[in-house]
MIFI-228146 format. One line per 3 residues: number of its first residue (from 1); their letters; for each residue y negated, z negated, x negated of C-alpha. Coordinates in Angstrom, 3 decimals, padded with zeros to 6 digits. Each point is the difference from the previous one (the first is absolute). Layout:
BEGIN
NUM	a	Y,Z,X ~ ... .
# end
This chain:
BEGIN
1	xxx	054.983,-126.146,-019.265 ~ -002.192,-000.007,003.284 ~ 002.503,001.377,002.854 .
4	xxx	-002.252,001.649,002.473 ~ -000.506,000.217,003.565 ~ 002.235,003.100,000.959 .
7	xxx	002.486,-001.576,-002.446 ~ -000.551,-003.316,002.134 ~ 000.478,001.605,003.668 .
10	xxx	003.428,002.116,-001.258 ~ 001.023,-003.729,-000.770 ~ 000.605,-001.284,003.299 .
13	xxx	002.332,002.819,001.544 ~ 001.803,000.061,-003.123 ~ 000.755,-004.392,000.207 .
16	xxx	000.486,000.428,003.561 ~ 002.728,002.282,-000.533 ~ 001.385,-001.745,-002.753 .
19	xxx	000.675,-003.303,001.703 ~ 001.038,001.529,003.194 ~ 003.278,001.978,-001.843 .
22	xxx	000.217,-003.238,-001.928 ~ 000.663,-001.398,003.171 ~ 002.141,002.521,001.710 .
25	xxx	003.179,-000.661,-002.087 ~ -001.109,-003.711,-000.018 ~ -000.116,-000.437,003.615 .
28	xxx	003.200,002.084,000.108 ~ 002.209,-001.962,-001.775 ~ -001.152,-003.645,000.776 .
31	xxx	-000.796,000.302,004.233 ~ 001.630,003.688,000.984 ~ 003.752,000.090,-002.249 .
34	xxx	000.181,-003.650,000.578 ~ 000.260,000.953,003.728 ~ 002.299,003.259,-000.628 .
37	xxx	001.993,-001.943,-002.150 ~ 000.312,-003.096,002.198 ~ 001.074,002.327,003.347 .
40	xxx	002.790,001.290,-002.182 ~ 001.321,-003.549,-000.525 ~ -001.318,-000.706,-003.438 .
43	xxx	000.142,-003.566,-000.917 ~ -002.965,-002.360,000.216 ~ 001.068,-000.758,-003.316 .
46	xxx	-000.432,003.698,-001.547 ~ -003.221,-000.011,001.967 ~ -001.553,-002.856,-002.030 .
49	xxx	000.909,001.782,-003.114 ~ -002.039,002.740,001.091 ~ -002.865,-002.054,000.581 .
52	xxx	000.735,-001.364,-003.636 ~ -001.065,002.608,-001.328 ~ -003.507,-000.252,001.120 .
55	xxx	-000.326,-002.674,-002.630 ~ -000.527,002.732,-002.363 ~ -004.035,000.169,001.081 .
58	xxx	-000.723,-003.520,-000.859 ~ 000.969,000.592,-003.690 ~ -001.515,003.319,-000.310 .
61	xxx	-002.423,-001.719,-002.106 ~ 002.581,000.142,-003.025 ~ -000.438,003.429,-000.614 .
64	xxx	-003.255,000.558,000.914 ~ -002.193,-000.250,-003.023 ~ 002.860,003.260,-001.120 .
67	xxx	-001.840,001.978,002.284 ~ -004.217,-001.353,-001.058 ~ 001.566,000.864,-003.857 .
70	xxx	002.204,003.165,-000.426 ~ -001.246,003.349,002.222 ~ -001.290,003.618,-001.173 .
73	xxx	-003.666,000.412,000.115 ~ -000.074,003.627,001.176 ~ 000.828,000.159,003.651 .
76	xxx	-000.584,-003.848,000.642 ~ 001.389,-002.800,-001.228 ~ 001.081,-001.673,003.025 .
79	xxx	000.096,003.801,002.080 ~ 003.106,000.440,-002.147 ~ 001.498,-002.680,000.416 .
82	xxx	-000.400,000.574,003.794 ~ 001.548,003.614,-000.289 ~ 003.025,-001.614,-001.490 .
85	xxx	000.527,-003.021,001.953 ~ -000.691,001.954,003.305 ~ 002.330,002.877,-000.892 .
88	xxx	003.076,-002.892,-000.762 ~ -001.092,-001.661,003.679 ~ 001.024,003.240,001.667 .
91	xxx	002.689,000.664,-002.218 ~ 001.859,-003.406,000.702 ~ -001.122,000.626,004.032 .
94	xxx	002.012,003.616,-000.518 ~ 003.057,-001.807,-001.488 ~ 000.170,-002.325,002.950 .
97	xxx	000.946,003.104,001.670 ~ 003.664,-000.004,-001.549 ~ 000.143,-003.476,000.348 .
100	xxx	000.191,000.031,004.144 ~ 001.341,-003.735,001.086 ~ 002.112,000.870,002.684 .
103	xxx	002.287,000.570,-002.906 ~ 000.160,-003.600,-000.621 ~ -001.100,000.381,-003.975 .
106	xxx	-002.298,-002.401,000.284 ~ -000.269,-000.279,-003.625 ~ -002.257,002.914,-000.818 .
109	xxx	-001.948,-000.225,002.794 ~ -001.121,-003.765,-001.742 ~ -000.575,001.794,-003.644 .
112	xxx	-002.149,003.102,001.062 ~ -001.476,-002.479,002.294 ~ -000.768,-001.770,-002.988 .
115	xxx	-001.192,002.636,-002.185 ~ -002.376,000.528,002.824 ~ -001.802,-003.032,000.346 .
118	xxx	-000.134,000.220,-004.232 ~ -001.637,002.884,000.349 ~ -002.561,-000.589,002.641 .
121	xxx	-000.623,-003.400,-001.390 ~ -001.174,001.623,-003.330 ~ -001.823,002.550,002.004 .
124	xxx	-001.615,-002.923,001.517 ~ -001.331,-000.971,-003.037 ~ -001.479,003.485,-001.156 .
127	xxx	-001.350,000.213,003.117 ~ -002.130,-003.461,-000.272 ~ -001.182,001.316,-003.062 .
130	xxx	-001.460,003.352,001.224 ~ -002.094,-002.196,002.726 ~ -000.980,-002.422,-002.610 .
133	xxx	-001.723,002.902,-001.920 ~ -001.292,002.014,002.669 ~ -000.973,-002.663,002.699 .
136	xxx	-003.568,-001.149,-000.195 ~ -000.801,-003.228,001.178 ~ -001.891,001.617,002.836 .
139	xxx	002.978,001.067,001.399 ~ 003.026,-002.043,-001.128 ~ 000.071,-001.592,003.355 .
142	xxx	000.608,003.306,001.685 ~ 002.672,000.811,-002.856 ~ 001.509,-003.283,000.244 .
145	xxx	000.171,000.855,003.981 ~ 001.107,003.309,-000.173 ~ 002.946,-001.145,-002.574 .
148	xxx	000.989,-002.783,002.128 ~ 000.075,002.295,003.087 ~ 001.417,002.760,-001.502 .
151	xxx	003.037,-002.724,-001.027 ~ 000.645,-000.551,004.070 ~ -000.051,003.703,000.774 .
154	xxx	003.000,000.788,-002.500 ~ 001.825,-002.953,001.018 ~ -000.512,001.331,003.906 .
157	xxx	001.481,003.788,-001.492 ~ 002.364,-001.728,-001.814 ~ 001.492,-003.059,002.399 .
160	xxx	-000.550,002.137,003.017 ~ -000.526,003.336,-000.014 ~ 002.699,000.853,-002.011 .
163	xxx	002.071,-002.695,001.764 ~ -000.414,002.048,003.444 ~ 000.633,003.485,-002.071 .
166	xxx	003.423,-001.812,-001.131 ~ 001.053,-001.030,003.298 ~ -000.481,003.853,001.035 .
169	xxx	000.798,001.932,-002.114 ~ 001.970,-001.569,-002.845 ~ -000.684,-001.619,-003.600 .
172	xxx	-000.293,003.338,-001.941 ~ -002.649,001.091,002.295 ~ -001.788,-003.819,-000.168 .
175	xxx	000.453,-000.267,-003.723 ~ -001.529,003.411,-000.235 ~ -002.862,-000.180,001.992 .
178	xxx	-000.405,-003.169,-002.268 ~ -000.399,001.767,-003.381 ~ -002.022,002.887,001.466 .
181	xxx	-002.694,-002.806,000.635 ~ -000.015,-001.359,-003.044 ~ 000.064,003.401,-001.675 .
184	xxx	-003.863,-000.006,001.780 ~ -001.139,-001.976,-002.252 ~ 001.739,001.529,-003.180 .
187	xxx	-002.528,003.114,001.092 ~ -003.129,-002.123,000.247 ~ 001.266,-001.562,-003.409 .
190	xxx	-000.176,003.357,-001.323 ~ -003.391,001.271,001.179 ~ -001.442,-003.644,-000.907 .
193	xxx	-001.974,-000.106,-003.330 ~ -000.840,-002.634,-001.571 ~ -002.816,-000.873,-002.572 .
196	xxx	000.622,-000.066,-003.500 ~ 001.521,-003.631,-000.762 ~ -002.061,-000.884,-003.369 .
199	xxx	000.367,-004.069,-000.398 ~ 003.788,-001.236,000.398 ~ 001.921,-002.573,-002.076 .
202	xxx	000.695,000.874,-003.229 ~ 003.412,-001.281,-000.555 ~ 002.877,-001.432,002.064 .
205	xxx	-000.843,-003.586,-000.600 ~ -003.927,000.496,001.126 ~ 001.501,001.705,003.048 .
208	xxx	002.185,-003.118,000.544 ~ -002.731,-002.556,-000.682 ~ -001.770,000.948,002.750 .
211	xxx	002.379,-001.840,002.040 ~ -001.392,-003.012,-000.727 ~ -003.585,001.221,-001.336 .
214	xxx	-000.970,001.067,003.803 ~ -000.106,-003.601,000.882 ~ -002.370,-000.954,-002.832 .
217	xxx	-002.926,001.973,002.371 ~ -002.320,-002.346,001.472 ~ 001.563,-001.645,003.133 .
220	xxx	003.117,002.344,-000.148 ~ 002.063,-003.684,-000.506 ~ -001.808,-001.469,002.842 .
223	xxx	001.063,003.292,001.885 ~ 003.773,001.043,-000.743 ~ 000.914,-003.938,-000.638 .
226	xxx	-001.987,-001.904,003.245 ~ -001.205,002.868,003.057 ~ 003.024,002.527,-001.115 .
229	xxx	002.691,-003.133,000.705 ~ -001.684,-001.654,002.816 ~ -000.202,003.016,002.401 .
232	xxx	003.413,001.979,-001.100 ~ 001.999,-003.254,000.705 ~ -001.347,-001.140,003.016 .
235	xxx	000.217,003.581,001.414 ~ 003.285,000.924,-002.028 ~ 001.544,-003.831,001.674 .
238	xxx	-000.969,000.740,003.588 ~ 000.968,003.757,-000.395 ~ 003.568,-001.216,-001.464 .
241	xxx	000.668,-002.298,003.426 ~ -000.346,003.332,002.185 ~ 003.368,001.834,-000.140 .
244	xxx	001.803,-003.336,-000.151 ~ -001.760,-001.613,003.084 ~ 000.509,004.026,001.671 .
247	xxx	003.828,-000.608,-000.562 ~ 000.117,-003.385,001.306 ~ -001.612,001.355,003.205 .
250	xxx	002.365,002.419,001.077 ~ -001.693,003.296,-001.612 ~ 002.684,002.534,-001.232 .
253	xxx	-001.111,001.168,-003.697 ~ -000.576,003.315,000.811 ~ -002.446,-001.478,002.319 .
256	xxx	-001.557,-002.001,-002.635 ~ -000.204,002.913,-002.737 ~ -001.615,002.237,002.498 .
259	xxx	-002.758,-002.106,001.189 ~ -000.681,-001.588,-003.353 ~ 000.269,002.911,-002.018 .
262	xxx	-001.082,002.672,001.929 ~ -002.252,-001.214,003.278 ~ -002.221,-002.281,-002.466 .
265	xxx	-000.744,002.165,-002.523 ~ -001.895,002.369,002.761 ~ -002.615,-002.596,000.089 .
268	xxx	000.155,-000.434,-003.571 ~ -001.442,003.236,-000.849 ~ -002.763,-000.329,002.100 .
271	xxx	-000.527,-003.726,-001.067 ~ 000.154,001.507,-003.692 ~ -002.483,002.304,000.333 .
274	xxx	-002.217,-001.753,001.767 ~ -000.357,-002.431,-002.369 ~ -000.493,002.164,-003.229 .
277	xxx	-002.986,001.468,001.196 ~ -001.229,-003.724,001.350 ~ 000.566,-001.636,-003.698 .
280	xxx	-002.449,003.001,-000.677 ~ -002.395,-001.111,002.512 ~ 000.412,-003.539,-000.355 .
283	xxx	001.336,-001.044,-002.901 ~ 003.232,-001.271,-001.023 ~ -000.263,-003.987,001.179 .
286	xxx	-001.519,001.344,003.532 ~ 003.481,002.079,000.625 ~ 002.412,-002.823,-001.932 .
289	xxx	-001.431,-002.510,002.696 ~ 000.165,002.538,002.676 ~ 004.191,000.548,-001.195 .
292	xxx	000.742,-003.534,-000.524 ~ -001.410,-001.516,002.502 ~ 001.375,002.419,002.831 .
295	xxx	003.538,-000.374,-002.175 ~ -000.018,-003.319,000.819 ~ -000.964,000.356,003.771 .
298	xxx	003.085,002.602,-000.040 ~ 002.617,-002.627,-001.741 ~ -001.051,-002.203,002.889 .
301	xxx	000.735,002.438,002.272 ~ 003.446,000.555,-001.187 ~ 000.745,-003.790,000.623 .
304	xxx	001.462,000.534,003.345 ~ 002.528,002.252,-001.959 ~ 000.411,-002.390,-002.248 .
307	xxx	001.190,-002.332,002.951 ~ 002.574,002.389,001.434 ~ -002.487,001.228,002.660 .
310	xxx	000.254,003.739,-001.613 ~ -000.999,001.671,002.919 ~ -000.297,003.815,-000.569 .
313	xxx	-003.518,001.018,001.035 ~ -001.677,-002.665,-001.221 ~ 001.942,-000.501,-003.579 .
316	xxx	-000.814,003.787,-000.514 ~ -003.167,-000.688,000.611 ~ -000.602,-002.975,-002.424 .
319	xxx	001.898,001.531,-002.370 ~ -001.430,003.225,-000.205 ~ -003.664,-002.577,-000.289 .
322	xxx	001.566,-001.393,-002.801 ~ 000.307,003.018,-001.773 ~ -003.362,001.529,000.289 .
325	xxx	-001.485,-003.299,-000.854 ~ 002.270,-000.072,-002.921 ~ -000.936,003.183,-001.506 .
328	xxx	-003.549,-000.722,000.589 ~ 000.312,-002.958,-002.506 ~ 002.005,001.794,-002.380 .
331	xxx	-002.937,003.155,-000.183 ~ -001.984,-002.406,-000.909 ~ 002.331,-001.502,-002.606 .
334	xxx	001.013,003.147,-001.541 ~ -003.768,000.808,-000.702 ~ -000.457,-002.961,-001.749 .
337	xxx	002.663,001.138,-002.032 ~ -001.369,003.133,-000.531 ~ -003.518,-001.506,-001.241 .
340	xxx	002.049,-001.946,-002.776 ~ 002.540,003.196,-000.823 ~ -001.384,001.589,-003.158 .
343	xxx	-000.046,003.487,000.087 ~ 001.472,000.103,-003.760 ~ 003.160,-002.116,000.788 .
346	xxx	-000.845,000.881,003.890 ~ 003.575,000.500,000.849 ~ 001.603,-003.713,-001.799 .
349	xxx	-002.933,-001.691,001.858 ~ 000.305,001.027,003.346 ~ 003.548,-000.383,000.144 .
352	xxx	-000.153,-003.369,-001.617 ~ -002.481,-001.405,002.921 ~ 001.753,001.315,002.634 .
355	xxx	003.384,-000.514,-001.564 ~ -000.432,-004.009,-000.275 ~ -001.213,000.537,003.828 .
358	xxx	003.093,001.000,000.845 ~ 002.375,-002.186,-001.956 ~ -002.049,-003.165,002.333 .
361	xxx	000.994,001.762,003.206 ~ 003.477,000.061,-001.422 ~ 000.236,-003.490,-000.453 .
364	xxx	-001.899,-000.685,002.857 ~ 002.441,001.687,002.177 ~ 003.031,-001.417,-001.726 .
367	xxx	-001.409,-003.896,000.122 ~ -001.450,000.162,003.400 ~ 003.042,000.567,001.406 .
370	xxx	001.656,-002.833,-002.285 ~ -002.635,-002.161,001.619 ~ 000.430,001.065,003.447 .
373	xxx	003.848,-001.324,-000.266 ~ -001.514,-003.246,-000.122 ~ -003.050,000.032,001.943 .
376	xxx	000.315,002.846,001.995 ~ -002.031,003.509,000.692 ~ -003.426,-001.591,001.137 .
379	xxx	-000.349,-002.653,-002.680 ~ -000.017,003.453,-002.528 ~ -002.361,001.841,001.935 .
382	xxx	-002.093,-002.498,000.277 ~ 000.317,-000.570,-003.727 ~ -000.664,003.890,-000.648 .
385	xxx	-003.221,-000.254,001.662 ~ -001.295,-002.861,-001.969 ~ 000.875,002.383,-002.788 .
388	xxx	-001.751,002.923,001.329 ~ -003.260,-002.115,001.066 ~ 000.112,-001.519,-003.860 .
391	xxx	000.378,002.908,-001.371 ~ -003.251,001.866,002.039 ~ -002.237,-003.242,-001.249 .
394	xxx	001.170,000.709,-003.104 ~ -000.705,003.583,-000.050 ~ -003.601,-000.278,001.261 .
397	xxx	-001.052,-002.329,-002.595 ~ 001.443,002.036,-002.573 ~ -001.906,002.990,001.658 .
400	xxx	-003.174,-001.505,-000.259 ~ 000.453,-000.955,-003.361 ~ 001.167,003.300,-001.393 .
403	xxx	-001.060,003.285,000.735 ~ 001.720,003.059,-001.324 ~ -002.225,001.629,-002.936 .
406	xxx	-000.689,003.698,000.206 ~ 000.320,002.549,-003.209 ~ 002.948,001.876,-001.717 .
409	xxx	002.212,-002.382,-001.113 ~ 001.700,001.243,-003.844 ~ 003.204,-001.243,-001.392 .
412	xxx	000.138,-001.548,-002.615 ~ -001.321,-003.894,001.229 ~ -002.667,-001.695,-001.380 .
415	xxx	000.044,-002.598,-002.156 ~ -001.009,-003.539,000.408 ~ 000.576,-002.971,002.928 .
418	xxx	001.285,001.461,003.388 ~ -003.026,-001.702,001.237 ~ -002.563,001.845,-002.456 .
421	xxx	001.361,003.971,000.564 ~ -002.683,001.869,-000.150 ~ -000.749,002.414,003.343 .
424	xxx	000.322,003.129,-001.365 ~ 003.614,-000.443,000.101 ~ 000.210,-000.375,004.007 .
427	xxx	001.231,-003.263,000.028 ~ -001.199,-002.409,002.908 ~ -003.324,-001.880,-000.726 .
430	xxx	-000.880,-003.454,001.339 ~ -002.115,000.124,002.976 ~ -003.599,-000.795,-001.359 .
433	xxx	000.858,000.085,-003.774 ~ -000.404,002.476,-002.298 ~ -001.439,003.536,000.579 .
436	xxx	-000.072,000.981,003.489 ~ 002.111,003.001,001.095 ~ -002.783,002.060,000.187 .
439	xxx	-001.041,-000.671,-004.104 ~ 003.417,000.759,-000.897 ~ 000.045,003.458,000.044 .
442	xxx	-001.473,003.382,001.630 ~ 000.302,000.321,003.486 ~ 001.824,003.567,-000.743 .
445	xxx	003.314,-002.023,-001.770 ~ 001.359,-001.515,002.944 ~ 003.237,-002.569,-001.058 .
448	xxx	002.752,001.979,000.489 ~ 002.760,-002.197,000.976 ~ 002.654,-000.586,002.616 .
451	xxx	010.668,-000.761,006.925 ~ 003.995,-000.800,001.587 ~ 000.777,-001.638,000.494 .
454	xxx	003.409,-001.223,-000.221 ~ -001.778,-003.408,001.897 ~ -003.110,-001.705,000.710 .
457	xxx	-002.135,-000.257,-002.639 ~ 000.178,003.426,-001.537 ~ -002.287,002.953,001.649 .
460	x	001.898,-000.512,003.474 .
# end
């Protein structure tokens, strides 16, 4: 079904508003009750269990293709499923309310918080899938952008705003504003409609194949398996050294949680939405060179840190360049992975691209600071940025070999070699084989295709 253009320019508001209440709670729990929690004299052991459950978002994949398959027709397929998940986000955010911590019950507080990050995990997905069928390639750079943004402004509400309403006035009144701003985007859920869905999986095991079928696309492998890796560990390994080397230099932690997870993401808006409209302009290798190589000039300017030399002004500084140039890259990532996410199983692919993203800046994080027991800080960085420069040579030649191919893109797959798929089916076409995008189909049938980050390497 064509979606058309008034359909096309409700779509941004509505994402932007989806991924900035995503992001509210989200920011909440992992930067703002970590802080609340911490000044009460919570254990730095009860704190880590928090962040625990952020581990939820890397295996959201699991469920996804649930979502692609099972949905009603009437009133959107993947607009329902948004009414529901967004309702249970502000219902967990209201039961917080009873659960206050200066009671010392820690134990609810960890289960609603949770349920939560459940929730807006799975929203997550839903979410994806919406931009992958309403985004056009002409302006999935701007989407990409305004999603990524939008990610930094909740986790601002969320980690700080509400933070500073806390200290004030009290946790019902935090926890309350809270749910009122994610109740937003319940009402732009509502007045959202979506197309009719016509092609989705037709059972629960074609919904599941798609896990692995979205890498049979030309150059997908070459993609999620070599550029993916490359720049998500090198910037998810240099990212990991920061709020060790901030300890080691004398910075109290809620120091270090309000510089690196409020103060940077102000620049990381800006940096986000500059960028979507560039990979517009430019293309997508233009703005991945632009974001790695300035993420690598930034992980070099963290090395004085990284040396004990944190001195305030400066270390704000190079980490708030770090940041932008970080999100720069990962615009440009993410709409890569929206030109291989299927609008038919758009919800499974997406999250499977930028889930395997963010499972390398786990282990990134967790063996760069394994390594820097031995060889210390710099010896990492340096490390990361090899990582980051491979992974930009890598992207670029993959760029110019494959070019996202424009046309509706209908579930079920083709059949056939991944290398032979026929373009009608929106996969990615060699550079210089094949039909040229402009053979494939009428101009009028645009490809409609498309985070929190709990850590580098998701939308933050």
């Amino acid at each position: 079904m064509t979606v058309t253009v008034a359909a096309r320019g409700r779509t941004m508001p509505t994402l932007a508003a989806l991924y900035v209440t995503q992001y509210l709670g989200f920011g909440f729990i992992t930067v703002g009750l970590a802080s609340i929690l911490r000044s009460g004299g919570t254990s730095l052991d009860t704190l880590a269990l928090l962040n625990l459950i952020g581990l939820i978002w890397p295996v959201k994949f699991l469920w996804a293709p649930i979502l692609d398959r099972y949905g009603p027709r009437r009133g959107g397929h993947y607009r329902s499923w948004l009414l529901v998940l967004q309702s249970g986000m502000v219902l967990a955010l209201l039961a917080l309310l009873a659960a206050d911590p200066a009671t010392g019950r820690l134990g609810p507080i960890v289960l609603i918080c949770a349920l939560f990050v459940f929730l807006s995990a799975t929203q997550d997905i839903a979410a994806d899938a919406v931009a992958v069928r309403m985004l056009a390639d002409s302006v999935r750079g701007t989407g990409n952008g305004i999603q990524v943004a939008a990610s930094y402004v909740g986790n601002i509400l969320g980690g700080g705003v509400c933070v500073v309403v806390y200290d004030r006035l009290g946790w019902q009144a935090a926890v309350g504003l809270l749910a009122a701003l994610t109740a937003t985007g319940l009402l732009v859920v509502w007045r959202f409609r979506e197309p009719e869905r016509i092609a989705r999986p037709a059972g629960a095991r074609q919904a599941y194949g798609a896990l692995l079928s979205v890498l049979g696309q030309p150059g997908c492998r070459r993609w999620a398996l070599g550029v993916v890796p490359l720049l998500y560990m090198g910037a998810g390994a240099a990212y990991g050294l920061v709020s060790p080397a901030l300890v080691d230099a004398g910075w109290s932690l809620q120091r270090i949680g309000f510089v690196t997870g409020i103060v940077t993401s102000v620049p990381a808006v800006v940096a986000g939405l500059v960028a979507g409209g560039l990979v517009d302009r430019i293309g997508r290798a233009g703005v991945l060179v632009a974001g790695g190589g300035s993420l690598a000039v930034a992980t070099v300017l963290l090395l004085p840190m990284l040396t004990g030399r944190a001195v305030g002004g400066f270390t704000t500084v190079a980490l708030c360049c770090f940041m932008a140039a970080y999100t720069v890259a990962n615009v440009a990532l993410y709409t890569v992975n929206m030109d291989y996410s299927r609008p038919g199983t758009g919800g499974t692919d997406f999250t499977v691209l930028s889930s395997f993203g963010l499972v390398c800046s786990y282990l990134a994080a967790a063996l760069g600071l394994t390594a820097a027991a031995r060889v210390g800080y710099p010896a990492v960085a340096v490390a990361a940025i090899v990582l980051i420069l491979a992974g930009v040579a890598v992207g670029v030649r993959h760029q110019r070999r494959f070019r996202p191919a424009t046309g509706p893109a209908p579930f079920p797959e083709p059949t056939g070699s991944p290398g032979q798929r026929s373009d009608e089916h929106g996969v990615l076409a060699p550079a210089g084989e094949g039909h040229q995008v402009a053979d494939v189909l009428p101009a009028q049938h645009p490809h409609a295709a498309q985070h929190p980050g709990v850590g580098i390497g998701d939308r933050q």
